[in-house]
C-alpha positions in Angstrom: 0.0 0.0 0.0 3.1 2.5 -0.4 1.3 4.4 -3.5 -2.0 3.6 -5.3 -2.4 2.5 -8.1 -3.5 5.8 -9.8 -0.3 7.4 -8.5 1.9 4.2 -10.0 -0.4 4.8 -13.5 0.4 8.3 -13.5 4.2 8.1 -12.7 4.7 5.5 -15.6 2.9 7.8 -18.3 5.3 10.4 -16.8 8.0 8.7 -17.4 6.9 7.3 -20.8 6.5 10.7 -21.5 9.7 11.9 -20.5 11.4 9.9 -22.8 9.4 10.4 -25.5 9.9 14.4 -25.4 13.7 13.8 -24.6 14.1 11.2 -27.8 12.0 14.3 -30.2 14.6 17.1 -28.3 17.2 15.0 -29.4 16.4 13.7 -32.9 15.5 17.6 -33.5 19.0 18.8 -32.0 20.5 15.9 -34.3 18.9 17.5 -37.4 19.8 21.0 -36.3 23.8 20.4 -37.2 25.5 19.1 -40.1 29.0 17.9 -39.8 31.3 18.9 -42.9 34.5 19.6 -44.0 36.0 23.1 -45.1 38.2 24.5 -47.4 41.6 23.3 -45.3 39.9 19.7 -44.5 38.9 20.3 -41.2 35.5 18.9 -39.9 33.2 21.7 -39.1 29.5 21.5 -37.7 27.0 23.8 -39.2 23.7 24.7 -39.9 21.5 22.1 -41.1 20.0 22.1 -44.5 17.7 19.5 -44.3 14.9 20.7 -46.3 12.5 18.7 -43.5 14.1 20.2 -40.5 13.8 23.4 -42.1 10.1 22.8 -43.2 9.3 21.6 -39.5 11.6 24.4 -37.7 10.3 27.3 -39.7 6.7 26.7 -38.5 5.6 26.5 -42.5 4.0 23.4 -42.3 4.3 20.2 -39.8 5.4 20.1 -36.4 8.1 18.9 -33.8 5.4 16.5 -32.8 4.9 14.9 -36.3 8.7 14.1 -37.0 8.9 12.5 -33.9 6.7 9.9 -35.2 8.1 9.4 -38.1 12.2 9.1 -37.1 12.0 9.2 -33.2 9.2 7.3 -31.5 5.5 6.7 -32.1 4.8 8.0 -28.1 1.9 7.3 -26.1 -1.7 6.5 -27.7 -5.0 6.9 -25.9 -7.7 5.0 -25.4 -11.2 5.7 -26.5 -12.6 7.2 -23.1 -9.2 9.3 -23.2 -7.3 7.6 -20.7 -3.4 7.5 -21.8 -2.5 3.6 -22.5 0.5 2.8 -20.0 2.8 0.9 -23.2 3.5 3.7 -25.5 4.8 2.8 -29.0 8.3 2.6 -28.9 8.7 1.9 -32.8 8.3 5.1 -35.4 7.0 5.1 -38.6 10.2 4.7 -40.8 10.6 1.7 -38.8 7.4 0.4 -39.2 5.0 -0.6 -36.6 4.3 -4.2 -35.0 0.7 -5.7 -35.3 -0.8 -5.1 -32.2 1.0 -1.2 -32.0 -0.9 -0.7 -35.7 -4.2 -1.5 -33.7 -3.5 0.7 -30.9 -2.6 3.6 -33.1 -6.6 2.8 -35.1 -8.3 4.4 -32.5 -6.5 7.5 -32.7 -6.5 8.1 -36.4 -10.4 7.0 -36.3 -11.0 9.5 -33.5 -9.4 12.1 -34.9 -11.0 12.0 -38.5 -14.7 12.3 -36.0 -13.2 15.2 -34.8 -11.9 17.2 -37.3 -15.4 17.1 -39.0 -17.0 18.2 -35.6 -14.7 21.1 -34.2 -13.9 23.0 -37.9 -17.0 25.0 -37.1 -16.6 25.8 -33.3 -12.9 26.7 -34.6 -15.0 29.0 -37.0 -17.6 30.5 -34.8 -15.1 31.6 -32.5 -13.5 33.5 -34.8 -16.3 35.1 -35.8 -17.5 36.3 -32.4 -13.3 37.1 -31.9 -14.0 39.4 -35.0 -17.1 41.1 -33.9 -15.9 42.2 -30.9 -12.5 43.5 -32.0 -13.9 45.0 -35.5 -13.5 48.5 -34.3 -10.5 48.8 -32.6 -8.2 50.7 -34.9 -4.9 52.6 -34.5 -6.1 56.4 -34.5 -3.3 58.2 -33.2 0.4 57.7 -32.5 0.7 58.9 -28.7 -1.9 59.1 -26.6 0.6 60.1 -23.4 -0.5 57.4 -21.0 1.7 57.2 -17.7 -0.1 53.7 -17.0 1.2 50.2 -18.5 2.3 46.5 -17.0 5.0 44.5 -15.9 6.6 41.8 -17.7 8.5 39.4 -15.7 10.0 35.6 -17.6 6.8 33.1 -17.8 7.7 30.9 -15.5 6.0 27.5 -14.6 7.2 25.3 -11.6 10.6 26.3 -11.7 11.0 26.0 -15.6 11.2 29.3 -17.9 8.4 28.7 -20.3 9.3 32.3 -22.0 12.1 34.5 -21.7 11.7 38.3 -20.7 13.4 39.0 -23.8 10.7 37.2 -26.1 7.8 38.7 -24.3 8.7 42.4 -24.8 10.3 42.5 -27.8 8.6 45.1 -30.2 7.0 46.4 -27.1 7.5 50.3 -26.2 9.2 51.0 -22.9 6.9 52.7 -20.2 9.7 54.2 -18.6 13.4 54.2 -18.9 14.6 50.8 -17.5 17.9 51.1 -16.2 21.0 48.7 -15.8 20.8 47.3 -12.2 24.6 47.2 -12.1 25.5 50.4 -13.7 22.7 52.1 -13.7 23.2 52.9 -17.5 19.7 53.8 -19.2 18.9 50.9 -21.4 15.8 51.7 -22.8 15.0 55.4 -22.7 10.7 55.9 -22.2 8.4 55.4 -25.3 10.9 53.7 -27.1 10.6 50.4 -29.0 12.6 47.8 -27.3 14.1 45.8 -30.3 16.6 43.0 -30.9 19.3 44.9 -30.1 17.7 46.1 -26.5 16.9 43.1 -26.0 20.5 41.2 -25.7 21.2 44.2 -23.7 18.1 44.0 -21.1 18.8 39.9 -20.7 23.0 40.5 -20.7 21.8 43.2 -17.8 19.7 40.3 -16.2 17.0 42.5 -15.9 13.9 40.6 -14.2 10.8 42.9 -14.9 10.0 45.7 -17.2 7.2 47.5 -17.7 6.0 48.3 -20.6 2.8 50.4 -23.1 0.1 48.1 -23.6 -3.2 48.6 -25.4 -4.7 47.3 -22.0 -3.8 50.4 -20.3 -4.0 52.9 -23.9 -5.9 56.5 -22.9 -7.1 57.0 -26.5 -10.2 58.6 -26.8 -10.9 56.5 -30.2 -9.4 53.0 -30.8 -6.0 52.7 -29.9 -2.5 54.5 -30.1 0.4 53.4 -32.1 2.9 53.2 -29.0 0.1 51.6 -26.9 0.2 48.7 -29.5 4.7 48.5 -30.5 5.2 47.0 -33.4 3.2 45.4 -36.6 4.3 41.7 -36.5 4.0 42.1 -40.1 6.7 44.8 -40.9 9.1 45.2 -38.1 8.5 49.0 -37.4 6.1 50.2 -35.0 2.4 50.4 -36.4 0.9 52.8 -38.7 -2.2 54.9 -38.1 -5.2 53.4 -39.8 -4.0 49.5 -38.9 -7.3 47.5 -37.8 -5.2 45.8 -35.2 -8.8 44.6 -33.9 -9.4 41.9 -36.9 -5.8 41.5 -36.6 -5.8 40.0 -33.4 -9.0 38.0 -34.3 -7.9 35.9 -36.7 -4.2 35.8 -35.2 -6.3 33.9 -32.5 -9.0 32.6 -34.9 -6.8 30.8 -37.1 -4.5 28.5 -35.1 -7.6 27.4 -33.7 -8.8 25.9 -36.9 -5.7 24.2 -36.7 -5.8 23.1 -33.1 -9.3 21.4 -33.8 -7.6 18.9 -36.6 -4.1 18.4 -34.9 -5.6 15.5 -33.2 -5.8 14.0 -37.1 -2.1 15.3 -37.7 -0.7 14.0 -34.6 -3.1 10.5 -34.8 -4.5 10.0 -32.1 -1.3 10.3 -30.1 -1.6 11.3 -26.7 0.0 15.1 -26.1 1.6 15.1 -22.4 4.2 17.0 -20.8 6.1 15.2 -18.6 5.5 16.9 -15.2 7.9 18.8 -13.2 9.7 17.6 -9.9 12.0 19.4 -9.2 13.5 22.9 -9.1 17.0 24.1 -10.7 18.0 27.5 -10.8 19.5 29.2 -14.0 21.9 31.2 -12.5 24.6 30.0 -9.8 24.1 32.5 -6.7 22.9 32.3 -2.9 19.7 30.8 -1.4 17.3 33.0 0.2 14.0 31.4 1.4 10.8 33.8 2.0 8.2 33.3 4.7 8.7 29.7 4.4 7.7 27.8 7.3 9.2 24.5 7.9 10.4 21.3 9.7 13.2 18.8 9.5 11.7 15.4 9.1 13.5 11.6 10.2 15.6 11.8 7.1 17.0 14.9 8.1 15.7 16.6 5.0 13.6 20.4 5.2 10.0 20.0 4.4 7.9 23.2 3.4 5.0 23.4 5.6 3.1 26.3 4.6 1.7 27.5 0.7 3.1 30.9 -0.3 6.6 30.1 0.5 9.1 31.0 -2.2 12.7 30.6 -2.9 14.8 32.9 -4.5 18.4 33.2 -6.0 20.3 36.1 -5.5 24.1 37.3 -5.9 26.1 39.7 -4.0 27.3 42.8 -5.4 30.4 44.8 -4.6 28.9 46.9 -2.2 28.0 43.9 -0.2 24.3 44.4 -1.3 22.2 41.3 -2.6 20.3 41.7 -5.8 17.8 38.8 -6.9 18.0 37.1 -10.0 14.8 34.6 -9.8 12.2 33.6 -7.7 10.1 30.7 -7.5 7.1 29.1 -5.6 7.6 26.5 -3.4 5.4 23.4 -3.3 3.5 22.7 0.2 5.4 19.2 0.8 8.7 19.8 -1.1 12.1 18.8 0.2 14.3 21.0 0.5 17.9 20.3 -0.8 19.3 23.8 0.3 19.1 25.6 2.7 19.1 29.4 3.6 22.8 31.0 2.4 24.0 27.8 0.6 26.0 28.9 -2.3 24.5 26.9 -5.7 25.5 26.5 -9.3 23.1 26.5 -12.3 21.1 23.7 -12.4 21.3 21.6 -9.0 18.8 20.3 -7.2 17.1 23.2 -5.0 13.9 20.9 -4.0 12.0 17.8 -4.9 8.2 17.2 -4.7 5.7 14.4 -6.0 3.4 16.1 -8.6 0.8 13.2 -8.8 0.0 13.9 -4.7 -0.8 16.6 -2.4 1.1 15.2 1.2 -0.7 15.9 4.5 2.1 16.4 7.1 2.6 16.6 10.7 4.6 19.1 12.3 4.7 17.8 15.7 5.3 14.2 16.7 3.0 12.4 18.8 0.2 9.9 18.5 -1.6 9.6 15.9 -6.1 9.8 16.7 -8.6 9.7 14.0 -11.6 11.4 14.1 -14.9 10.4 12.4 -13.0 7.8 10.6 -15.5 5.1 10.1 -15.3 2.4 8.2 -18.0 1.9 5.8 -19.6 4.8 7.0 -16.4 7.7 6.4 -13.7 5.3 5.3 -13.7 2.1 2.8 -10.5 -0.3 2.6 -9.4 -1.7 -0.5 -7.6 -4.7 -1.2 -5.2 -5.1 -4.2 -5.6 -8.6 -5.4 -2.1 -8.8 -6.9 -0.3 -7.7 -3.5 -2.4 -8.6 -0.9 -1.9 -5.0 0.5 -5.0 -3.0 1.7 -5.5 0.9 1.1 -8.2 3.4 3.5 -10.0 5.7 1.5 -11.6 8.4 3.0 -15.3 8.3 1.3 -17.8 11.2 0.0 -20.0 12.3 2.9 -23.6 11.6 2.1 -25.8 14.8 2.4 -26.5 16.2 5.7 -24.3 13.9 7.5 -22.7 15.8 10.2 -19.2 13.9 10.1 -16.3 15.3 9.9 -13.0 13.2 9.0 -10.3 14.4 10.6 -6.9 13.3 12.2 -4.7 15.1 15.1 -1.9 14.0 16.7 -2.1 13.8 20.6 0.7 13.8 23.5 1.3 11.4 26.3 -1.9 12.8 28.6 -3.9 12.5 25.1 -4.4 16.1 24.3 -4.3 17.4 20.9 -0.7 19.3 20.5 -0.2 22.7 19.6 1.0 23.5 16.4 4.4 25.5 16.2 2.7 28.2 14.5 -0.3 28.3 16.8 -3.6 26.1 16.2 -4.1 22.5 17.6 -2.5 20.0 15.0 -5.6 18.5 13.7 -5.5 17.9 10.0 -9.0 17.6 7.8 -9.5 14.6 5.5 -10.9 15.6 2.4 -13.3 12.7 0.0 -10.8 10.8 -2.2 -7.5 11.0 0.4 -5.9 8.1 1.2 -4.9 7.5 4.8 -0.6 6.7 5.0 -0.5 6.4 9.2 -2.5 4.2 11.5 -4.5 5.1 14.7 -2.2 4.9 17.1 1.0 5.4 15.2 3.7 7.2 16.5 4.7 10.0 14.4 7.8 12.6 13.9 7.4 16.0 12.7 7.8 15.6 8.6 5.8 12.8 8.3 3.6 12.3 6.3 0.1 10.9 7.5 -2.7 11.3 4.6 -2.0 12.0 0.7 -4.5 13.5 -1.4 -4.3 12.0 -5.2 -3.9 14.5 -8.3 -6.8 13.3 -10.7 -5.6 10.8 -13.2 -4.3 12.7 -15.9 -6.5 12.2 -19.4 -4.9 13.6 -22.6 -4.9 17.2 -22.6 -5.9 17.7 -26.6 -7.3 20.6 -27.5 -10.4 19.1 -27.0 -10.3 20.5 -23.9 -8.5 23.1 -25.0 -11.1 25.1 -28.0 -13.7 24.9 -25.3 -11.7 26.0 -22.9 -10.6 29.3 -24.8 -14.3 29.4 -25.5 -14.5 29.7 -21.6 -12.0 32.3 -20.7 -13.1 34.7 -23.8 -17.0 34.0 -22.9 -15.9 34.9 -19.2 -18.1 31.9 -18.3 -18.0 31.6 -14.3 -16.1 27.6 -14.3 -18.9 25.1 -12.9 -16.5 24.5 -9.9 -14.7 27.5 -9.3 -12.8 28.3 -6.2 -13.8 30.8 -3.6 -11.0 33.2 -3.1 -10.3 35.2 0.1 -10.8 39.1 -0.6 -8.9 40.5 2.3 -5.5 39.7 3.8 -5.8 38.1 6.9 -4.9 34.7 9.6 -7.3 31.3 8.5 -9.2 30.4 11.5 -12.5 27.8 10.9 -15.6 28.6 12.6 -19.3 26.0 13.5 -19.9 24.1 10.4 -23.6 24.7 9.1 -25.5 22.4 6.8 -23.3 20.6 4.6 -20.5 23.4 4.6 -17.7 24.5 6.2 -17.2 28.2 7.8 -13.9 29.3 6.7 -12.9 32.6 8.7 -10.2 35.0 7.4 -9.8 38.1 10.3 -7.1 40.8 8.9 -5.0 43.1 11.7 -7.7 45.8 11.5 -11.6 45.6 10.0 -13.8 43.3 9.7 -13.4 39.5 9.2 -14.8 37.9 6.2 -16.5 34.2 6.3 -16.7 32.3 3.5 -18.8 28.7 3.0 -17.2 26.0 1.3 -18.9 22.5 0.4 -17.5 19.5 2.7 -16.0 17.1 0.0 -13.8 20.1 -1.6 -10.1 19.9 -0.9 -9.5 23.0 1.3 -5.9 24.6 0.8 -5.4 26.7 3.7 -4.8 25.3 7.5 -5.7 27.3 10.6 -3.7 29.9 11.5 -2.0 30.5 7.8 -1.9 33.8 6.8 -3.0 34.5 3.4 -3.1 37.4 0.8 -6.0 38.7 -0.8 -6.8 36.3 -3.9 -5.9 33.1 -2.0 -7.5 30.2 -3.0 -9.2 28.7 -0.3 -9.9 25.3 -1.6 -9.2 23.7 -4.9 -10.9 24.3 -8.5 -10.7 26.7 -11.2 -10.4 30.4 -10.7 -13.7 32.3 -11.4 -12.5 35.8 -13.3 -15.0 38.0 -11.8 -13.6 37.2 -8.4 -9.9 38.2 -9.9 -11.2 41.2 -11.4 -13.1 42.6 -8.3 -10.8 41.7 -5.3 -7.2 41.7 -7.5 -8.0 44.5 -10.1 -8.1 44.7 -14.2 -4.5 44.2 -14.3 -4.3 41.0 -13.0 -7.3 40.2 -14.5 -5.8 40.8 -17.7 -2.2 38.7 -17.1 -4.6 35.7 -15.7 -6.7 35.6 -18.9 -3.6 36.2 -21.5 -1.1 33.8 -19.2 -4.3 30.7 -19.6 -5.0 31.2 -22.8 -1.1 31.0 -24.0 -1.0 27.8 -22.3 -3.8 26.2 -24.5 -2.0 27.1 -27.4 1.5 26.6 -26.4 0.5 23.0 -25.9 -0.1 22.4 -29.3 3.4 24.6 -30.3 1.3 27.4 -31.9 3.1 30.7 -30.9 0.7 33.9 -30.5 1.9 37.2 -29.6 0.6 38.6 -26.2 -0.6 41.7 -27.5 -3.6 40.2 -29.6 -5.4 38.6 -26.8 -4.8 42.3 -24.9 -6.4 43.4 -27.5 -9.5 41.2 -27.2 -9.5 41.3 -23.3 -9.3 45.4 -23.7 -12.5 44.8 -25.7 -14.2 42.8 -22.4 -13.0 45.4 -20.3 -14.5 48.4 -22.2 -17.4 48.8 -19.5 -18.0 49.5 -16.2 -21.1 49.3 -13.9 -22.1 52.9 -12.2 -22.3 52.0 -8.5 -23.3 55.6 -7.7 -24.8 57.7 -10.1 -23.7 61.3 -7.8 -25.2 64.3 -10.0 -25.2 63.0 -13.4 -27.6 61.4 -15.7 -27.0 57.8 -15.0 -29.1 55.1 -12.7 -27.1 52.7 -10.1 -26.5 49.9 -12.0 -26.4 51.4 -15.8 -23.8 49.8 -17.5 -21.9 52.4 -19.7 -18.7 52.2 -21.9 -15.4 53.4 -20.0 -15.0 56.4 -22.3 -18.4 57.8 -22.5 -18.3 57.7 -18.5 -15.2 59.6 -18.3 -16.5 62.0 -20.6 -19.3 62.7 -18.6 -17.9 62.6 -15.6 -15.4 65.6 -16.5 -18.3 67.6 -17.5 -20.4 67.1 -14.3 -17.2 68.3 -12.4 -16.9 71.1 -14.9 -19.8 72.2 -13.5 -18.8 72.2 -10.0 -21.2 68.7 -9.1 -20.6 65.5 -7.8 -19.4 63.1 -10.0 -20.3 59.0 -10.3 -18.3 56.8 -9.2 -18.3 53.1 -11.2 -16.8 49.6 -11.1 -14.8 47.4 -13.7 -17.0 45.4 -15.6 -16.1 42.0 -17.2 -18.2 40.9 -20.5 -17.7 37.3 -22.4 -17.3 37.9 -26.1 -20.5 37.2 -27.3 -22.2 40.0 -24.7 -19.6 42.7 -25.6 -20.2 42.7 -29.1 -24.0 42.7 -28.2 -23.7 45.6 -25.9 -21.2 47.8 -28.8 -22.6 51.1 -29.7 -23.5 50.6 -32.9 -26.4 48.9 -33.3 -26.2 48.1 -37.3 -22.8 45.8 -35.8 -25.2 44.1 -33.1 -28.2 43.5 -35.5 -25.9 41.9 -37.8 -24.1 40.0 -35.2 -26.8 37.7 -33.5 -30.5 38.6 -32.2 -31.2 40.8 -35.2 -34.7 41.5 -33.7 -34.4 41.8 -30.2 -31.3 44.9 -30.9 -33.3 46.7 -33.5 -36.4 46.7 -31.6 -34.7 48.0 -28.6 -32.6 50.4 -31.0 -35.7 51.8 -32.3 -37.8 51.5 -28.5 -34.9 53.9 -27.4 -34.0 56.0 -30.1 -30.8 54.8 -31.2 -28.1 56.7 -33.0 -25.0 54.4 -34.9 -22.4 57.1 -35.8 -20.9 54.7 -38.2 -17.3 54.2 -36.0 -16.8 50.9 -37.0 -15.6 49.0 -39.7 -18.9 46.5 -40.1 -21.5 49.1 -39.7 -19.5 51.3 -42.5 -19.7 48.4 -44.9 -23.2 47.3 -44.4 -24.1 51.0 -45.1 -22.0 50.5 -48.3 -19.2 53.3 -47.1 -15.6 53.4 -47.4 -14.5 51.9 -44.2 -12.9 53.9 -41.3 -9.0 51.7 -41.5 -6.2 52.7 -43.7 -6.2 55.9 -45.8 -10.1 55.6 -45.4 -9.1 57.3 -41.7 -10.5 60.7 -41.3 -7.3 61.9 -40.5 -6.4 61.1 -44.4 -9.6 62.7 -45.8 -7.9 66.2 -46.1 -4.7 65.2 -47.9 -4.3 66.6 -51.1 -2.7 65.2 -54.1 0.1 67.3 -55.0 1.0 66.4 -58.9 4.2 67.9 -59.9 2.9 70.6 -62.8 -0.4 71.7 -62.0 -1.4 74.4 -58.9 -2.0 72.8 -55.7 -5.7 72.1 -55.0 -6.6 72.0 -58.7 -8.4 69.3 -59.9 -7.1 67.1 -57.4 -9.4 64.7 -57.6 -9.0 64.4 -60.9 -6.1 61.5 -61.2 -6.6 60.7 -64.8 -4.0 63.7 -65.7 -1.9 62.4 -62.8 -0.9 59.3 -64.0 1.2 59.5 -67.0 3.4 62.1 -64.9 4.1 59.6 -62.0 4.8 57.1 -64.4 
């Protein structure tokens, strides 16, 4: 009974899928050289020429993923309910597969021929809705003089750099001049485009965070400014006035998505998994230095983290004796530490180790162990592997209204329940699903390790899951089992449990405590006495992005939506640059809900685009009155192109009759802004030289008086030619 068997399934298909990325790394890096021989006879390695590599590598067609079936190895397949199969196909095509590896790998092509069919038009219809509600946003001016932007730190995940500073700002304009942290050189000077060039010099600098324009934080009255947005992917210089960056970024988003929904055909059927992470190894060599991390020194002698918002960071020492950081990273609640405090490490050791498939329960006091409400058959069920003999305790789901509460502290000598070393009693609550690791009556030592709670079984993550899942996150669809998050900073403390729920209390250092209700089966990640930041999780499921955006703000709002939809489509390879989805996510973001209407025209409650609210709020304090004040207001896609101004873009958009019926009920002007309205109306649309601002150049034609004719082109054209 030393793991389960879901934790022994899941570390095989780790491995399995370890090797199988390592074998495609290598066969890639094998094709990236070519070994030949100059002018003098020497052997040389350069470039590769290999016209696949270069097909694969340039992103023109094909895929890492696909030439690692054909010359590296087939990889794992799934079955049909999505479950990974534990023998992967060792054999590639070149090679040729075996009989029963060629039925295996039917399933997967079968599946994937269903699919493609099925997901070309939800791969379409996003689009569409992406298009609707960017089709206005246009570049109108170049400066709009903004002192607001956001950082960008290195996307890191669990340790590993998933994307460099460098790659994230690059053709981004600098907010403010970012300076050297050695020499305190200027780098970047403000509003200038941070190119190649800066960039070597802002990651030879090791500079952590910059902060940068974004069209997320852009002041333009109308559409967007040119610095706001950096550069146009499509030239290399920064945007020019007139560029409909909205239906840009639409299809930028749009289009890979077509090709997520048939990658399961490219791919066949094989089963796309990252190998999890378990450890953590810095990049740069430099000193330890651990932050609020609360921990204890179990029987092997090794540091286990206790608590959940401990970090770790790197950081060298300057001349002047003063430290400067050069990462930082989370720590896992159960990780072993393999450094402590001040130790001196190089690049890539071993800082800490962790199991990814389980969530430990640990002790941090030694003493007896005493279960509480642990019944079996009632609470608890014991299972018996057939194979070993071995028996595992489950802790079972809680019927409803059963007041039991499966717990487990660990008592002293007169049989009291011991204080914790950071205050509370050391009682630990057993979630539904965890699996019990001590006995009753077990002596225990502080680091062990009494309950563990099993990751779910990991099914394929194919973008199956993933085109709904954008779908999600642009609909700003609350998840069906989001978390609740703590909106205050404060200590944990848990109060009477009612009905079927349990009364978590958070009390800051001054005001009022908050309490918040969670169901009794839920996994809850905070322990009495923790103190947490605003934004916590309190138990596990998916964030909800109204809770972000009301107790964290737009900004973080904003990173949270960009940073989960990146990792949809990085999973599939398919590279997008940040500032498209900005520029849908600037879109939800475009109104807020009047909380109090003060002396202008508008109800409690009205919901009113950001822009026309400031406007009117500057006239109402023109006049001396009291303005109203209104909060951020997060719309999905489909309701923010419903709720645009114009209402000839609505009509055409979905629910023709219900918007012109309340178009005409209320009286509804459409001053033609956008590009869809302009060419159902049959106009010349408002992007490019069809830009007011271009409406009063002249034609000046070398020969005739200026203004004469000019519209006349006819006589123009043999002279320019």
């Amino acid at each position: 009974g030393y793991i389960t068997n879901g934790e022994r399934y899941n570390k095989v298909v780790d491995i399995w899928a370890g090797v199988t990325d390592a074998i495609a790394d290598q066969m890639m890096s094998g094709m990236a050289t070519d070994r030949t021989v100059d002018a003098e006879g020497n052997e040389i390695t350069t470039q590769s020429f290999n016209s696949i590599f270069m097909m694969a590598d340039s992103g023109a067609r094909g895929s890492a993923q696909q030439m690692r079936q054909l010359a590296g190895m087939r990889g794992l397949m799934a079955k049909p309910s999505g479950e990974i199969i534990e023998t992967p196909i060792t054999a590639n095509f070149r090679e040729g597969l075996t009989v029963l590896q060629y039925f295996i790998s039917t399933h997967g092509a079968r599946k994937g021929l269903a699919d493609t069919a099925l997901k070309t038009a939800n791969s379409g219809y996003l689009t569409r809705r992406l298009v609707d509600v960017a089709q206005d946003t246009v570049i109108h001016i170049r400066d709009c003089g903004t002192l607001d932007g956001i950082e960008i730190t290195p996307l890191i995940e669990g340790g590993e750099v998933i994307e460099r500073l460098g790659d994230r700002v690059l053709g981004r304009v600098a907010l403010e001049d970012i300076i050297d942290p050695f020499t305190s050189d200027v780098l970047v000077r403000m509003n200038e485009e941070i190119d190649e060039e800066k960039v070597d010099r802002l990651e030879a600098a090791g500079v952590e965070a910059v902060t940068i324009r974004s069209v997320l934080t852009c002041a333009a009255r109308k559409g967007v400014c040119a610095l706001c947005y950096g550069r146009d992917l499509a030239r290399g210089l920064i945007v020019c006035q007139g560029e409909a960056i909205g239906v840009i970024a639409a299809q930028s988003i749009g289009e890979p998505g077509t090709q997520l929904t048939m990658r399961t055909f490219h791919i066949g059927g094989t089963a796309s998994r990252r190998a999890e992470q378990t450890t953590l190894e810095p990049r740069h060599d430099g000193v330890v230095k651990l932050k609020n991390v609360e921990c204890v020194t179990d029987r092997d002698g090794f540091t286990v983290v206790m608590n959940r918002n401990a970090e770790l960071a790197i950081v060298e020492e300057l001349q002047d004796g003063q430290f400067r950081e050069r990462e930082r990273y989370p720590l896992v609640h159960g990780a072993r530490l393999r450094k402590n405090d001040g130790d001196t490490v190089k690049a890539g050791e071993i800082l800490a180790e962790w199991d990814p498939f389980m969530t430990p329960i640990i002790t941090e006091v030694a003493g007896t162990v005493k279960f509480g409400d642990v019944v079996d058959g009632e609470t608890m069920s014991e299972e018996v592997d057939p194979n070993t003999g071995m028996s595992t305790r489950i802790i079972k789901s809680l019927k409803a209204g059963a007041d039991r509460r499966p717990r487990l502290s660990v008592k002293d000598e007169a049989g009291q329940t011991r204080e914790r070393p950071r205050g509370g009693a050391a009682r630990y609550q057993l979630p539904e699903g965890a699996y019990l690791a001590a006995e009753n009556g077990q002596a225990v030592l502080p680091g062990d390790v009494v309950a563990r709670i099993p990751r779910e079984t990991t099914k394929t993550k194919d973008i199956t899951g993933g085109l709904p899942r954008v779908a999600e996150l642009f609909e700003a669809r609350r998840p069906k089992e989001f978390a609740v998050i703590s909106e205050i900073d404060g200590a944990v403390s848990f109060g009477k449990d009612t009905k079927g729920k349990r009364k978590i209390v958070v009390t800051p250092e001054v005001g009022d405590e908050r309490e918040y209700l969670v169901a009794k089966g839920k996994h809850i990640l905070v322990q009495e006495g923790d103190l947490i930041r605003a934004g916590h999780q309190l138990h596990a499921g998916s964030s909800n992005p109204h809770d972000i955006l009301t107790v964290k703000g737009e900004k973080k709002l904003a990173a949270y939506l960009v940073d989960e939809i990146q990792e949809i489509y990085r999973l599939q390879g398919v590279r997008i640059n940040d500032k498209h989805i900005e520029v849908i996510v600037r879109q939800m973001l475009r109104r807020v809900r009047i909380q109090d209407a003060g002396e202008s025209d508008y109800l409690a409650g009205d919901q009113v685009e950001k822009m026309r609210f400031q406007e009117s709020n500057e006239q109402v304090l023109a006049e001396g009155k009291q303005p109203a004040t209104a909060v951020p207001l997060l719309l999905g896609i489909t309701k923010a192109s419903l709720a645009t101004e114009s209402f000839i873009s609505a009509a055409s958009f979905q629910e023709t009759t219900k918007v012109l019926t309340e178009a005409s009920v209320s009286g509804a002007l459409d001053g033609l802004k956008g590009l869809k309205e302009n060419v159902i109306m049959g106009r010349l649309i408002p992007a490019g030289t069809g830009l007011a601002d271009y409406e009063s150049v002249d034609v000046d034609v070398p020969g005739t008086e200026s203004g004469e004719d000019e519209h006349d082109l006819t006589q123009a054209i043999p002279t320019m030619a």
